[in-house]
C-alpha positions in Angstrom: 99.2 80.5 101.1 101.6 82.4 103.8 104.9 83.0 103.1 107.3 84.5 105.4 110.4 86.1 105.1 112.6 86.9 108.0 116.0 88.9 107.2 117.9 90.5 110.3 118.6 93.8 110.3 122.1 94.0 108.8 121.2 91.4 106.2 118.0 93.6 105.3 119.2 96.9 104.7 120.4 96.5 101.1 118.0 93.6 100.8 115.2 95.5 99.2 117.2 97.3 96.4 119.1 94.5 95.6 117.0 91.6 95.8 113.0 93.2 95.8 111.6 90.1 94.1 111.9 88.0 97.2 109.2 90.5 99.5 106.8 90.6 96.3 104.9 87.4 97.1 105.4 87.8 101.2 102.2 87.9 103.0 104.8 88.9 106.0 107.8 90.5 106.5 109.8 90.2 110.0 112.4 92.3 110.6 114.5 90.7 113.7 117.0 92.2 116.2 115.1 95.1 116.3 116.5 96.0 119.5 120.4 96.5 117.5 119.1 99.1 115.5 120.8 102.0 117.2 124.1 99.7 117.8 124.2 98.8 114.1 122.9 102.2 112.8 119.9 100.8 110.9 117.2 102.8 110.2 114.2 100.2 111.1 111.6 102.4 109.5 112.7 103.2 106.5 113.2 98.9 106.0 109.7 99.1 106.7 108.9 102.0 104.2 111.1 99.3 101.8 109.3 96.4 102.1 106.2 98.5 101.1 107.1 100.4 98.2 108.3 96.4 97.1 104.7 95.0 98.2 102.3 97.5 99.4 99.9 94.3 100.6 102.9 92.8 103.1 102.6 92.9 106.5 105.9 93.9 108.3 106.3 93.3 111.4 109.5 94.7 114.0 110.8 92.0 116.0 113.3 91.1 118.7 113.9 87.5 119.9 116.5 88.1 122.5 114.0 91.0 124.3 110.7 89.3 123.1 109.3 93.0 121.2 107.0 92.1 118.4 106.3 88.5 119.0 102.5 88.3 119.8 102.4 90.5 116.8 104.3 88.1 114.8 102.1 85.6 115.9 98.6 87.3 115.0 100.2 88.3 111.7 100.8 84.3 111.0 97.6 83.4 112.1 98.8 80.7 115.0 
């Protein structure tokens, strides 16, 4: 089974301290609005380095709808 779990960037930061038991059984993690990072002063690595401490078997994947970064990649990881 493939689950996804796609949290924006704001919504993220905290997300894996406060809530890690969501990211355990994700086959795929996509962080969105990549491309706000710097705006919102969100470190997008260290959400990455998160998400694998939580589940060191998840794919994450950096993503940005509005500019179209990390979409193909999205794709590949979800196998369509």
């Amino acid at each position: 089974m493939l689950r996804l779990r796609n949290k924006d960037l704001k919504k993220a930061e905290c997300l894996c301290q406060v809530s890690p038991r969501i990211f355990l059984g994700a086959d795929v993690v996509a962080i969105n609005k990549i491309d706000l990072a710097v705006a919102m002063e969100v470190d997008v690595e260290k959400l990455v380095r998160d998400a694998g401490k939580v589940n060191p078997r998840t794919r994450v994947v950096r993503t940005s709808a509005k500019t179209g970064e990390g979409i193909k990649e999205l794709i590949t990881a979800l196998r369509l």
